[in-house]
DRENTORKOL-158100 format. One record per residue (C-alpha): residue in one letter; chain; x, y, z. Coordinates in steps of 0.5 Angstrom, whole numbers. Layout:
N
R | type | mol | X | Y | Z
R | a | A | X | Y | Z
...
***
This chain:
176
R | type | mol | X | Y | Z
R | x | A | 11 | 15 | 104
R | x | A | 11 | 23 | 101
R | x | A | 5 | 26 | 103
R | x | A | 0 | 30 | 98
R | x | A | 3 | 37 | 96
R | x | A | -4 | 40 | 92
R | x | A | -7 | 40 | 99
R | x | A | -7 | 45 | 104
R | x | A | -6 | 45 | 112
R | x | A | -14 | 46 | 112
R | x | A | -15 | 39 | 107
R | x | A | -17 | 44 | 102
R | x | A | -13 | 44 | 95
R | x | A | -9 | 48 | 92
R | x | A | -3 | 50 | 87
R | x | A | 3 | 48 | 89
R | x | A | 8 | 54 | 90
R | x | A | 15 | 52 | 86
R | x | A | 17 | 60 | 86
R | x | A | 23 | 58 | 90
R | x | A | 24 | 52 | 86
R | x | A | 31 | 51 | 82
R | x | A | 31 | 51 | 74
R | x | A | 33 | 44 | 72
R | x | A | 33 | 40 | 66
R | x | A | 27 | 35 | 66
R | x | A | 25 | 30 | 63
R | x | A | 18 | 25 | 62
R | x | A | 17 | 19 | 59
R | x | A | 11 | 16 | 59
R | x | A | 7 | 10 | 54
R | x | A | 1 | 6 | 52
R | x | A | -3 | 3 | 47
R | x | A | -8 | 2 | 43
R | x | A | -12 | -5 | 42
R | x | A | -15 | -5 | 35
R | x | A | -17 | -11 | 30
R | x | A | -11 | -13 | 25
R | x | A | -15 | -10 | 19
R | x | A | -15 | -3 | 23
R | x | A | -8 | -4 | 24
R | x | A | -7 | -5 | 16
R | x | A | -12 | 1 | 14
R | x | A | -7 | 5 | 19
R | x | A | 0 | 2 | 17
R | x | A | -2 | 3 | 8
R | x | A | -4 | 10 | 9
R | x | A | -11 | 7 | 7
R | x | A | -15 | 10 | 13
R | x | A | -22 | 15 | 10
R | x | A | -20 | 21 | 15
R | x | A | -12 | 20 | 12
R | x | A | -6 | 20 | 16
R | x | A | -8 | 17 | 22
R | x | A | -1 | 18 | 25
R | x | A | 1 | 23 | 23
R | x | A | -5 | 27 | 26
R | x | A | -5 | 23 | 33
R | x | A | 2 | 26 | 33
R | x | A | 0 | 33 | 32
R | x | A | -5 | 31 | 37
R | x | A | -1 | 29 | 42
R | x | A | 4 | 35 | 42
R | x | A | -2 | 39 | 42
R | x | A | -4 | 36 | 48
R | x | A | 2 | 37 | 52
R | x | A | 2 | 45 | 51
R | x | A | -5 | 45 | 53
R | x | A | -4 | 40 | 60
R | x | A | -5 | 47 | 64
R | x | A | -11 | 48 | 61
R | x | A | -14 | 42 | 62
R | x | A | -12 | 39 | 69
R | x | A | -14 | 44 | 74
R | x | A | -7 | 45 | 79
R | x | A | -2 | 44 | 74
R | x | A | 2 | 49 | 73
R | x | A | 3 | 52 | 65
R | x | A | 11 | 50 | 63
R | x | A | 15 | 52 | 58
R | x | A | 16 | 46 | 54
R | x | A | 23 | 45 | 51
R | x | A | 21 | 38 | 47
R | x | A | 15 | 34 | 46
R | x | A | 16 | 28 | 41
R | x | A | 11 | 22 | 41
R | x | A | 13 | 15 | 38
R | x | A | 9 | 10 | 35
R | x | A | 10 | 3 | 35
R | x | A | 6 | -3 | 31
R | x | A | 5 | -10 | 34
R | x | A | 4 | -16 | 31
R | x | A | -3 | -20 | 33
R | x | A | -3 | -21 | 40
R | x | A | -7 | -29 | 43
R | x | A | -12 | -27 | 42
R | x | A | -12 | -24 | 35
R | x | A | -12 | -16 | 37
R | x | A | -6 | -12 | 34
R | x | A | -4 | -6 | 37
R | x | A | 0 | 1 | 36
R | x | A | 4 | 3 | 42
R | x | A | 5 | 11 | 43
R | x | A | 11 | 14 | 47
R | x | A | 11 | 21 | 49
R | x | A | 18 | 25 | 51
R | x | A | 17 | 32 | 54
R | x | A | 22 | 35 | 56
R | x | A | 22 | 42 | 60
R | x | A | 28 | 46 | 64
R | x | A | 23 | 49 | 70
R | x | A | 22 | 49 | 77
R | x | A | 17 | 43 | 76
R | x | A | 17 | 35 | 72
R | x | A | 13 | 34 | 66
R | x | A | 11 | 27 | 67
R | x | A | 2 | 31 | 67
R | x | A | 4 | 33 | 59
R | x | A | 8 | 26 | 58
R | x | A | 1 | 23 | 60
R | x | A | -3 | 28 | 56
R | x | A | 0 | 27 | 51
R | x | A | 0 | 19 | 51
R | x | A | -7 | 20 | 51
R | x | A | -9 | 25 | 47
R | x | A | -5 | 22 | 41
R | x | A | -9 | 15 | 42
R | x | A | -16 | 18 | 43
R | x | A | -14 | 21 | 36
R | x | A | -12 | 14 | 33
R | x | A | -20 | 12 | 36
R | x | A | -23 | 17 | 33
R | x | A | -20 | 17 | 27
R | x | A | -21 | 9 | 26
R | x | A | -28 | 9 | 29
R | x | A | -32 | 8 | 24
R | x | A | -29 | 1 | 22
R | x | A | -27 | -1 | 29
R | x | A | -30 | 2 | 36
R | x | A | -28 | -4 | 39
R | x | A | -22 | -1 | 40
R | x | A | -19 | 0 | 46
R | x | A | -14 | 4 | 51
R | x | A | -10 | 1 | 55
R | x | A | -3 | 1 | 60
R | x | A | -2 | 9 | 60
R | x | A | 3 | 10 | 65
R | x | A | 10 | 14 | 66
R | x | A | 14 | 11 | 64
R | x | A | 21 | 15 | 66
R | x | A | 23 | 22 | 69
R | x | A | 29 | 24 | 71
R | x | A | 30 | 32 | 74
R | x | A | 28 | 35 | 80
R | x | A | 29 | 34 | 87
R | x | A | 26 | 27 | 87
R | x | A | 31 | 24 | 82
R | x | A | 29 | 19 | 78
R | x | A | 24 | 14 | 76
R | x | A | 25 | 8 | 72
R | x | A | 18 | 5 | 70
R | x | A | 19 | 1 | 64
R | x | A | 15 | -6 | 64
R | x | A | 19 | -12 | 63
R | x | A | 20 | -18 | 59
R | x | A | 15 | -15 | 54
R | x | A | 17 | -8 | 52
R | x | A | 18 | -6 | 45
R | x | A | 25 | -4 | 44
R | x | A | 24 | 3 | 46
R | x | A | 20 | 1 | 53
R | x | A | 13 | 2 | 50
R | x | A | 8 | -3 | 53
R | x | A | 8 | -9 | 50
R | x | A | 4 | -15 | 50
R | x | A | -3 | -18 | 52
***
């Protein structure tokens, strides 16, 4: 099992050291989705929604995110993004009626470090932004099944994470 990297010999936390690390392409992938009612899904999907393009916003959002994830997450490192792009991806009702927008987020960097932080972040921005841009006619709403879901690069290869049977065809989450 990898032991902890944030964490000094003392047990204190610190920043990782990546200055002897070798530039590489890197690539993160991560998802999650937003549960919401089917009304809430058609104001969003007929551009009807009273704040206005609620996509459209949540992914400017999600982008904005990934940019700032140094600033927000205390021991990560600021990286120089070659690519952020975030997708989303409506589903039909599930069984218990609740349909739901599902979000992937790629990042992209060539650096000393992965970007699967700015993935996550963004993913989760861009789903806060759908909540608060819907909220005034569904807080019931929710948030859910946020995970990486791929990265590739680096010295720790590969990762693949994508859940299955139940993907959308891009590999966000899917289902109940």
């Amino acid at each position: 099992m990898s032991t902890l990297t944030h964490f000094d010999a003392q047990g204190q936390a610190h920043m990782v050291d990546i200055g002897a690390k070798p530039a590489t392409h890197r690539v993160a992938v991560a998802g999650g989705r937003i549960r919401m009612r089917p009304e809430t899904l058609a104001l969003i999907e007929t551009g009807t929604a009273m704040k206005g393009d609620v996509l459209g916003i949540a992914r400017i959002a999600g982008i904005q995110a990934a940019k700032k994830t140094s600033e927000l997450i205390p021991l990560c490192h600021l990286l120089a993004l070659t690519r952020v792009a975030i997708e989303f991806d409506a589903g039909p009702p599930d069984s218990t009626g609740a349909a739901a927008i599902f979000c992937t987020a790629t990042a992209e960097t060539v650096g000393p470090t992965g970007v699967e932080m700015e993935a996550l972040l963004a993913v989760q921005v861009a789903l806060l932004t759908i909540y608060d841009m819907c909220k005034a006619v569904d807080r019931a709403m929710v948030m859910t099944d946020v995970r990486l879901l791929e990265k590739r690069g680096g010295k720790s290869g590969d990762f693949m994470n994508y859940p299955t049977p139940c993907c959308a065809k891009d590999g966000a989450p899917r289902g109940g």
